[in-house]
C-alpha positions in Angstrom: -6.6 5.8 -2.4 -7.6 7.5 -5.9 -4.7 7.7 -8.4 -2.3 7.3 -5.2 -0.4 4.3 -4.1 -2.0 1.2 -2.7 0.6 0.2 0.2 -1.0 -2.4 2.4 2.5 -3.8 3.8 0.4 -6.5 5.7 2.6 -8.4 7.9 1.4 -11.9 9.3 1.8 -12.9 13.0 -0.3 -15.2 15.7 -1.8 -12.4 17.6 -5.0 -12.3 18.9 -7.5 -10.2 16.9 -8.2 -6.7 18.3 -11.4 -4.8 19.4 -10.6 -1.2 19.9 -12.8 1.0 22.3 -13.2 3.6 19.1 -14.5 0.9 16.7 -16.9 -0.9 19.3 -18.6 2.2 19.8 -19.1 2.8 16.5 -20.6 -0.7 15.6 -23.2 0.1 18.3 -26.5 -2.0 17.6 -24.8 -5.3 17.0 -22.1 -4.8 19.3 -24.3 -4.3 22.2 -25.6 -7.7 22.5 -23.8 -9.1 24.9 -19.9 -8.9 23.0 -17.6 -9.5 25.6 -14.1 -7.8 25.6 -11.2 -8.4 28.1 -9.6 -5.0 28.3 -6.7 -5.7 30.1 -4.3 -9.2 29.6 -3.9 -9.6 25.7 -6.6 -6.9 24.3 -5.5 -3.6 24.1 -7.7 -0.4 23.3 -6.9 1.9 20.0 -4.3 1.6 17.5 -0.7 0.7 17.9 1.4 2.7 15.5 4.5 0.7 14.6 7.0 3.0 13.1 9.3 0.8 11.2 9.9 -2.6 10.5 12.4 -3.6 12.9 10.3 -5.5 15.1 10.4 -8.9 15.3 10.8 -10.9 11.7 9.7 -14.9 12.9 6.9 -15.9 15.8 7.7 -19.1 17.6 4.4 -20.3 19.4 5.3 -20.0 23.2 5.0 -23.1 25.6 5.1 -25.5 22.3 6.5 -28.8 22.3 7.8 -27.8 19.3 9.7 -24.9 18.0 7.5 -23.9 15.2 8.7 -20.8 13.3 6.2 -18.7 11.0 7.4 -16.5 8.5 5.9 -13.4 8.6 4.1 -11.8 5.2 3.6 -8.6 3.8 1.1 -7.5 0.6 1.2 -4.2 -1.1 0.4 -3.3 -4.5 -0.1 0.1 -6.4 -2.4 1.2 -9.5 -1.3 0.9 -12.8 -2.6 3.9 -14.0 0.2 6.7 -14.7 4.0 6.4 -14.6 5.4 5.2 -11.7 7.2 7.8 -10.4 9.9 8.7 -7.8 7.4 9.1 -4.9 6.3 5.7 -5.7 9.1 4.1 -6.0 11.3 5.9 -2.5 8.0 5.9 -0.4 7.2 2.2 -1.0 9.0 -0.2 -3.8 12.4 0.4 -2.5 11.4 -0.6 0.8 10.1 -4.0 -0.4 13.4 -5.1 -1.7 15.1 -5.4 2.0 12.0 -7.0 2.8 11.6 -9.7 0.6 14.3 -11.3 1.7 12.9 -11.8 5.3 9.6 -12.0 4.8 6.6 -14.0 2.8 6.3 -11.1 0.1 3.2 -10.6 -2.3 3.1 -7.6 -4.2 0.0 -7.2 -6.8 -0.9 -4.5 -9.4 -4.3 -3.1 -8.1 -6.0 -3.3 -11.5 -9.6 -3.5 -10.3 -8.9 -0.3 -8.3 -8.0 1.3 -11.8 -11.5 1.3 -13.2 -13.7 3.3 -10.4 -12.9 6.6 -12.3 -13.1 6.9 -16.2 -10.0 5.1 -17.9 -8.9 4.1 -21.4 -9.8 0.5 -21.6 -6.6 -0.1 -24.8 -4.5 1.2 -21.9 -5.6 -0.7 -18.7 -3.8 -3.9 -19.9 -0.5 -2.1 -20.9 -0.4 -0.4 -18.3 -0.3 -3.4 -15.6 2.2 -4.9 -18.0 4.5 -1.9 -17.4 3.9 -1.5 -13.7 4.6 -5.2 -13.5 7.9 -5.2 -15.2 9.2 -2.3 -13.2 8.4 -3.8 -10.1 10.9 -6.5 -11.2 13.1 -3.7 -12.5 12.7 -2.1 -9.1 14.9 -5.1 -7.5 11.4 -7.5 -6.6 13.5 -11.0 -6.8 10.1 -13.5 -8.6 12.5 -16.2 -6.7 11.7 -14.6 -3.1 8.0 -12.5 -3.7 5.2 -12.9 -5.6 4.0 -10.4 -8.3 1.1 -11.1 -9.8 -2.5 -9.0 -10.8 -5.2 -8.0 -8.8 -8.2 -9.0 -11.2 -6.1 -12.4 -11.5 -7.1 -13.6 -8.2 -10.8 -13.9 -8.2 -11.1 -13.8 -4.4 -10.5 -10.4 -4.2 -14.2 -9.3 -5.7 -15.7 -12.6 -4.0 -14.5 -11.5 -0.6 -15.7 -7.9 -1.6 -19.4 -8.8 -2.5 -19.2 -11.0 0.8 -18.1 -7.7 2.9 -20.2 -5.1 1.3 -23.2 -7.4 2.8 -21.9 -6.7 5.7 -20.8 -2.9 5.5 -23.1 0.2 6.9 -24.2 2.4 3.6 -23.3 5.0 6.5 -19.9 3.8 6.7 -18.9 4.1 3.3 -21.0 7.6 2.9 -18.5 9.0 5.3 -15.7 8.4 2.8 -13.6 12.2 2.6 -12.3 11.1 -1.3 -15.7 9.8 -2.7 -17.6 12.8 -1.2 -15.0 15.2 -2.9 -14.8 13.5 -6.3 -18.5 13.3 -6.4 -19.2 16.6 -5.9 -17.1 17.7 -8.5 -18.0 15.1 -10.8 -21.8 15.2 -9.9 -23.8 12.0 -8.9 -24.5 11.5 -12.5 -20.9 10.8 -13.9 -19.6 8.9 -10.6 -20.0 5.0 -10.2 -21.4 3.2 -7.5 -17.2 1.6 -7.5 -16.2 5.1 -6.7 -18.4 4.7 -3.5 -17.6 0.8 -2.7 -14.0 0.4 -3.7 -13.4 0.7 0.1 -14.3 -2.1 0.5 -12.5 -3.6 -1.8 -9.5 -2.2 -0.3 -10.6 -3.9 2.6 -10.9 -6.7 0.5 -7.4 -7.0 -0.2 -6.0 -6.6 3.1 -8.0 -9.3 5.2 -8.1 -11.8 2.6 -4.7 -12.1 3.2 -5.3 -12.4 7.3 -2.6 -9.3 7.5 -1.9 -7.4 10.6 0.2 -4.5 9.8 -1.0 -1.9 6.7 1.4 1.2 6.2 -0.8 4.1 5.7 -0.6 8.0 4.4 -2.4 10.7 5.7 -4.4 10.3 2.8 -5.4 6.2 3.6 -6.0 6.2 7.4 -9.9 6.8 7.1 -9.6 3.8 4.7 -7.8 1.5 7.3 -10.1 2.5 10.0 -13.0 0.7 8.2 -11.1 -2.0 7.4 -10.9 -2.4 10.5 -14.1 -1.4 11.5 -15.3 -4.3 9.3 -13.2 -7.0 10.1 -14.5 -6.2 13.7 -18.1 -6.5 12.5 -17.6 -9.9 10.8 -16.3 -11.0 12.9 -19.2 -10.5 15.7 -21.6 -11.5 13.2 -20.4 -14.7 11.5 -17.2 -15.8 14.1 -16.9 -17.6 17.3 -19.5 -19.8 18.5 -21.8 -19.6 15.7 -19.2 -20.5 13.0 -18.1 -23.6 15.1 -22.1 -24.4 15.5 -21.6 -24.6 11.5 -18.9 -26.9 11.5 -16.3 -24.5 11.2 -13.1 -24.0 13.4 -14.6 -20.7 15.7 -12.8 -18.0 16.6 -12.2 -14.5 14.6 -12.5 -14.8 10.7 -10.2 -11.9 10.3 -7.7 -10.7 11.8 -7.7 -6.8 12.6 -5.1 -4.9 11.1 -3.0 -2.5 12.5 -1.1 0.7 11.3 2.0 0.8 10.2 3.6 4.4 9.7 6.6 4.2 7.2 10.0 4.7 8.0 10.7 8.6 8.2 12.5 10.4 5.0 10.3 8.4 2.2 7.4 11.3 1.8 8.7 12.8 -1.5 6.9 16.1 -2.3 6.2 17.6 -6.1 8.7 19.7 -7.8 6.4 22.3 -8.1 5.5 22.5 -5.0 7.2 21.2 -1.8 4.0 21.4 0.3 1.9 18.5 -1.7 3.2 14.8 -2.4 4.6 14.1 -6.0 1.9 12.2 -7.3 0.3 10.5 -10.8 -3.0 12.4 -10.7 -1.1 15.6 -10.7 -2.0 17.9 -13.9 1.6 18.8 -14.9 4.6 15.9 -15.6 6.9 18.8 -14.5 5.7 17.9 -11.3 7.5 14.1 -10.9 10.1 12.0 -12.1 9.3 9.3 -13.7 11.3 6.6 -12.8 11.9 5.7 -16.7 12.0 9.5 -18.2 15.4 9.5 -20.2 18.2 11.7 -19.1 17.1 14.9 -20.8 14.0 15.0 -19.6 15.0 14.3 -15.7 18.0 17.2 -16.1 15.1 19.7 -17.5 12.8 19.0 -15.1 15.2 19.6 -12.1 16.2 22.7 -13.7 13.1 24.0 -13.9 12.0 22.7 -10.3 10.8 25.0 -7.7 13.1 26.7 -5.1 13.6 29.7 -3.1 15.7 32.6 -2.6 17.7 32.1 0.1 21.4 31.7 -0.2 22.0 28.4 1.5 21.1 24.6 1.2 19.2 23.0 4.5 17.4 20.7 5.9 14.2 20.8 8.5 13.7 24.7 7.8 9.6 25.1 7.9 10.3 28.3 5.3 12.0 26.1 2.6 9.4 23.3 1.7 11.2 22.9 -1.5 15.0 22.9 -0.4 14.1 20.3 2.0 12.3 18.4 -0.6 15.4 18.4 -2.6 18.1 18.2 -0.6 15.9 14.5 0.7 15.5 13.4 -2.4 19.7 13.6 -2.8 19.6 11.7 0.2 17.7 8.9 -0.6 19.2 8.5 -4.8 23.0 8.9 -2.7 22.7 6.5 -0.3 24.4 9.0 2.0 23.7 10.2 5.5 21.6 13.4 6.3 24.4 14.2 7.9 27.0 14.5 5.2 24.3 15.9 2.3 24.1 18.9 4.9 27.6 18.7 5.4 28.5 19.0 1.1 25.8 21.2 0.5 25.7 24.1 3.3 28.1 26.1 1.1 26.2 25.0 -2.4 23.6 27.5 -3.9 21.1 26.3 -6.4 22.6 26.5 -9.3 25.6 24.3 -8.2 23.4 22.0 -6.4 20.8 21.1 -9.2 23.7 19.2 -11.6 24.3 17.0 -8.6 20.9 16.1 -8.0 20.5 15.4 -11.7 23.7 13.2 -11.9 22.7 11.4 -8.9 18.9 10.8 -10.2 20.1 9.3 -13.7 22.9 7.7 -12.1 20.5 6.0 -9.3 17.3 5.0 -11.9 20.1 4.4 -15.7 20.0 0.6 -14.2 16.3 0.3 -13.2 16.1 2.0 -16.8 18.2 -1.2 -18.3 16.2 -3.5 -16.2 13.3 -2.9 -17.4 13.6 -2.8 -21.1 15.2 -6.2 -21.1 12.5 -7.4 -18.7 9.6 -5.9 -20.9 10.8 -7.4 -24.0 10.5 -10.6 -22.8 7.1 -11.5 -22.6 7.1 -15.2 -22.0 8.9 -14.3 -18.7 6.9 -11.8 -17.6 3.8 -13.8 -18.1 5.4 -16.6 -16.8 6.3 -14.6 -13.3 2.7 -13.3 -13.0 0.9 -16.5 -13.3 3.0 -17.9 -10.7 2.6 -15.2 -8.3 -1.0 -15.5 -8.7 -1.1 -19.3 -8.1 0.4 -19.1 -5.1 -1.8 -15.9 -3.8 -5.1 -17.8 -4.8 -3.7 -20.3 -1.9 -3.9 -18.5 0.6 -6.8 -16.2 -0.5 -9.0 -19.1 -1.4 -8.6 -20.4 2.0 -9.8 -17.3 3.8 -12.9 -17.2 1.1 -13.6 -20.4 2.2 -13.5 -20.3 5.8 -16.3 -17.1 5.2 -18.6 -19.0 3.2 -18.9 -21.6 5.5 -19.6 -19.4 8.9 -22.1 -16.9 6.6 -24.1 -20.4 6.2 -23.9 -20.8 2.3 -24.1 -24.4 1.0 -21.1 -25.4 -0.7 -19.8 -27.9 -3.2 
């Protein structure tokens, strides 16, 4: 996860928790006493990769009396560490604003996440301030979603203590991003967070029972031990031996699946077309950030990278960079693929790169707006956060407590 976004768009449904043939073998010891698994009927092996979110939006219980119909919910959050920039906001915020008003949204600034590599403490709090307001400037309606902080809802490290009982020092060892950071960090300047924040991640996906987590290239190893774990909890602690405590039985967790986002959101650095834009990036030529002021947005897209061929287009393996742009039109326009190729196949760069500016200032001036008047009022903003996190501590507490009880602690 890093300094990338967090997106775990976790989406709630009454399906049956799944083992996959991958994950079993890889739990091996406990998983070979005697775990039973109907392959065929309502298991199915591996991951199903969803790839967008048109599938159904309400589950009504089949066979009931009654028609019962559950809303569906999805979580995501990101760090707030950096600017939020135009990556962030096409790859992920701008799709939760058409899906707040369908779902049960919750959308969290990933605060604890913030602290596994060295950060500037005066900042930390500012900084989730800011992130919070722009998810609000964004279009996140407080009246449909709720937006509140990580570190505000203590179940998140209760759960994660709980887990990392539970988790392999193998599994997490296996990490890709902790054994690159470490190395060139060295063992003595990297926390033990840097190697357990997995499962905190994992943390912040089952607490909320989801099923569905979009995931980059960069998060799938991530998911897979979410899963992974869930699994393993669920052999350990569920079923019989949690209704033998008094509990209801059954899986603790539900196992999450992928959920690959919607095609056309990747946006790639201006520097260079073949890595995402992202925060951690060394140069701020590399982004927009979603509240840099006109000037600096036109400078930036003047001196972004291109090529030297004569024409604009798309899907050309060559021309990382014009695709990147000519996208990124796209998306700010609200038009077709079709008709960006269509007005720009007789543009060359320096005609295009004024109507890319104009569209990006003309797409973020009432984000821009938004936000000032939202930061300025404090007393709202705190007001919006606290309620958020209220109603998230509902539904977290609940899964905490269902854990407690089949791990066999004595409670209160």
């Amino acid at each position: 996860m890093g300094r990338a976004i967090l997106s775990h768009l976790l989406i709630l449904s009454n399906s049956a928790p799944l083992l996959s043939s991958s994950s079993i073998s890889k739990l091996n010891g406990f998983a070979s006493r005697s775990v039973q698994i109907r392959q065929n009927s309502k298991y199915s092996n591996g991951f199903r990769c969803y790839c967008d979110v048109s599938h159904s939006q309400q589950t009504s219980p089949e066979n009931s009396p009654t028609s019962v119909t559950v809303k569906k919910r999805i979580v995501s959050g990101v760090q707030p560490t950096g600017s939020i920039h135009l990556g962030n906001y096409l790859g992920a915020i701008k799709n939760w604003i058409a899906l707040q008003n369908t779902y049960e949204t919750l959308f969290f600034i990933v605060d604890l996440h913030a602290i596994t590599l060295p950060y500037d403490t005066k900042e930390l709090s500012k900084a989730t301030r800011d992130t919070a307001a722009i998810y609000l400037a964004c279009g996140i309606d407080a009246s449909k979603a709720s937006v509140f902080v990580q570190s505000h809802v203590h179940a998140h490290v209760e759960l994660m203590w709980l887990l990392s009982s539970a988790t392999p020092i193998g599994w997490l060892n296996r990490m890709i991003q902790f054994k690159e950071k470490s190395r060139k960090a060295g063992d003595e300047n990297v926390g033990v967070a840097l190697l357990t924040y997995p499962v905190l991640m994992a943390s912040d996906i089952l607490l909320y029972q989801s099923d569905f987590v979009p995931v980059g290239e960069d998060q799938k190893q991530h998911l897979e031990l979410t899963r992974e774990l869930a699994e393993r909890v669920n052999y350990l602690y569920g079923g019989r031996k949690w209704k033998k405590l008094g509990g209801r039985g059954g899986a603790i967790f539900k196992v999450p699946e992928p959920l690959i986002p919607p095609a056309g959101a990747r946006v790639m650095s201006l520097t260079d077309g073949l890595s995402k834009m992202s925060k951690s990036a060394p140069s701020d030529q590399s982004r927009i950030n979603l509240l840099d002021p006109k000037d600096v947005i036109a400078n930036k897209i003047k001196r972004c990278k291109t090529d030297s061929f004569s024409a604009l287009e798309f899907d050309n393996p060559e021309r990382p960079e014009c695709n990147n742009l000519l996208s990124v039109y796209q998306l700010v326009s609200g038009k077709t693929k079709e008709d960006v190729a269509k007005e720009c196949q007789g543009l060359n760069w320096g005609s295009f790169k004024p109507l890319l500016t104009d569209a990006l200032i003309e797409h973020l001036h009432p984000i821009q707006v938004r936000y000032e008047e939202i930061h300025s009022d404090s007393a709202y903003l705190d007001s919006v956060l606290e309620e958020g996190a209220g109603k998230a501590a509902e539904i977290a507490d609940a899964t905490l407590k269902n854990l407690y009880q089949a791990m066999g602690f004595l409670r209160r």
